[in-house]
C-alpha positions as CSV (number, residue, x, y, z in Angstrom):
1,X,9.3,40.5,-44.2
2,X,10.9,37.4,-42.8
3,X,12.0,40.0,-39.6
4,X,8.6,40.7,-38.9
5,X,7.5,37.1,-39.7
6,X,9.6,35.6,-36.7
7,X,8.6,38.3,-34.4
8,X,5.1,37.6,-34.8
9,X,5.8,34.0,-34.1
10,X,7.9,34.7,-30.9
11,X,5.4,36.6,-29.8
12,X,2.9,33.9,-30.6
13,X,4.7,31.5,-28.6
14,X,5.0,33.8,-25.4
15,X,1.4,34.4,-25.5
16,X,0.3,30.5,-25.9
17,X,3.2,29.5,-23.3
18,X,1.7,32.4,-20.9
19,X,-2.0,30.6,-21.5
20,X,-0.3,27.2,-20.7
21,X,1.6,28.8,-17.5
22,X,-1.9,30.1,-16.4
23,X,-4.8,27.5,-17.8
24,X,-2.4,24.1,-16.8
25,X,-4.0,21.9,-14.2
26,X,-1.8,21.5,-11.1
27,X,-1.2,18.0,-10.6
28,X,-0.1,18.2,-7.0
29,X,-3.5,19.5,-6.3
30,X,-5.1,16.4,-8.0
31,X,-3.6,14.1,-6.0
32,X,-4.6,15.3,-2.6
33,X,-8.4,14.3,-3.4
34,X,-7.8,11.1,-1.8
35,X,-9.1,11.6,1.5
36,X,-7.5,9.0,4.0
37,X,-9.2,10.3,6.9
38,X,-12.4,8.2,5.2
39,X,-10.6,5.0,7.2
40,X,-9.8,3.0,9.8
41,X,-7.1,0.9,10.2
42,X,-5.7,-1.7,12.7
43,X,-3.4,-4.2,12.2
44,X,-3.4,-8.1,12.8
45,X,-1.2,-11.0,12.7
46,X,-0.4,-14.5,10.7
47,X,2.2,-16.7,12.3
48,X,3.8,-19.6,10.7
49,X,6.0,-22.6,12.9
50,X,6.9,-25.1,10.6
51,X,7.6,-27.3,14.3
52,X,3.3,-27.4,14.7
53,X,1.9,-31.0,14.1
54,X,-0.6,-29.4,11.4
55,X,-1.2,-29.7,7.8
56,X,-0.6,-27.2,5.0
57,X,-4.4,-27.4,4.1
58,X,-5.3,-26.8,7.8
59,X,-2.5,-24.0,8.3
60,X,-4.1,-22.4,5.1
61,X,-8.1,-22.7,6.3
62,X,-6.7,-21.1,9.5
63,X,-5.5,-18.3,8.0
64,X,-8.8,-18.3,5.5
65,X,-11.1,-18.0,8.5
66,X,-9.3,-15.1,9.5
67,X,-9.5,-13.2,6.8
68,X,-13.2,-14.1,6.5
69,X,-13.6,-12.9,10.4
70,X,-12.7,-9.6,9.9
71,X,-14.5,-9.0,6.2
72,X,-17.6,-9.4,8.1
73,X,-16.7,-6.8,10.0
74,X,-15.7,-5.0,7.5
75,X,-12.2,-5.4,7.8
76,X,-10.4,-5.9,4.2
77,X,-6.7,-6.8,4.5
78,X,-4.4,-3.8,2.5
79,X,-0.7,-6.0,2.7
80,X,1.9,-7.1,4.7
81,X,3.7,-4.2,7.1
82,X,6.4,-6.9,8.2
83,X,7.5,-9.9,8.2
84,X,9.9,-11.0,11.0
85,X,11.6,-14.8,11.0
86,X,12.6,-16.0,14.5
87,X,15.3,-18.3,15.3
88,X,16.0,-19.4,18.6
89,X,18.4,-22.3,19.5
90,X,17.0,-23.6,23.2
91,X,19.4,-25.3,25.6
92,X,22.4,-25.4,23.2
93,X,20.4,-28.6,21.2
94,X,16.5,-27.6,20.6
95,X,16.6,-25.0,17.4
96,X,12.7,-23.3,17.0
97,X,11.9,-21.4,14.0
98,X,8.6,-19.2,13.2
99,X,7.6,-16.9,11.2
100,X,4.9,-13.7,12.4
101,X,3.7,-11.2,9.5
102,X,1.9,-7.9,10.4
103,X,-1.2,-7.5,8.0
104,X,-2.7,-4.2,7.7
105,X,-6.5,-3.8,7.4
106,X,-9.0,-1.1,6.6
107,X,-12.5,-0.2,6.6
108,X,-15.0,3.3,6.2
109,X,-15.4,5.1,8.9
C-alpha cells in the first residue's frame, strides 16, 4: 500500500512539474514589450567654471531655463551620460578648472 501510495505521488509530481514546464510564462519574453524604437534621443550639455563672475542662484536659473527650453519641445532630460572635470594649469601660474556633463533627453516619436 505505501509502494503504490509514493508511486502515485511521483507520478503526481511529474505530471504537475510537466504543466508548470509547459503553462510557465517566459519572462524573457515579457521584457522585450518595451519598445525603444517609440523615441528620440539627443544629447545636451551643462557646464560648470567655478572662475565665472556669476552667482549660484544665477548658475542654477541658467541651467532651469534649459531644461524648460527643451520640455517645450518635448524634450525630458533621462540622466547624466558623463561627467568630465577639466584642469588645465596655463603659463606655468594661471590653473582653470570646469566641469561639462552630458545629459541625455528623450521624447515620442
Amino acid at each position: 500500500m505505501r509502494r503504490m501510495l509514493g508511486i502515485g505521488l511521483l507520478v503526481g509530481v511529474l505530471i504537475g512539474a510537466g504543466f508548470t514546464a509547459v503553462f510557465r510564462s517566459n519572462e524573457a519574453l515579457a521584457q522585450k514589450n518595451r519598445d525603444d524604437a517609440a523615441w528620440d534621443y539627443k544629447v545636451g550639455t551643462f557646464s560648470y567654471n567655478p572662475g565665472e563672475s556669476i552667482t549660484e542662484e544665477k548658475r542654477a536659473a541658467l541651467y532651469e531655463r534649459a531644461l524648460k527650453e527643451h520640455a517645450a519641445q518635448g524634450w525630458e532630460p533621462v540622466g547624466s551620460i558623463l561627467s568630465r572635470d577639466n584642469v588645465q594649469t596655463i603659463g606655468g601660474g594661471v590653473t582653470t578648472r570646469d566641469t561639462i556633463s552630458f545629459v541625455a533627453y528623450r521624447r515620442k516619436k
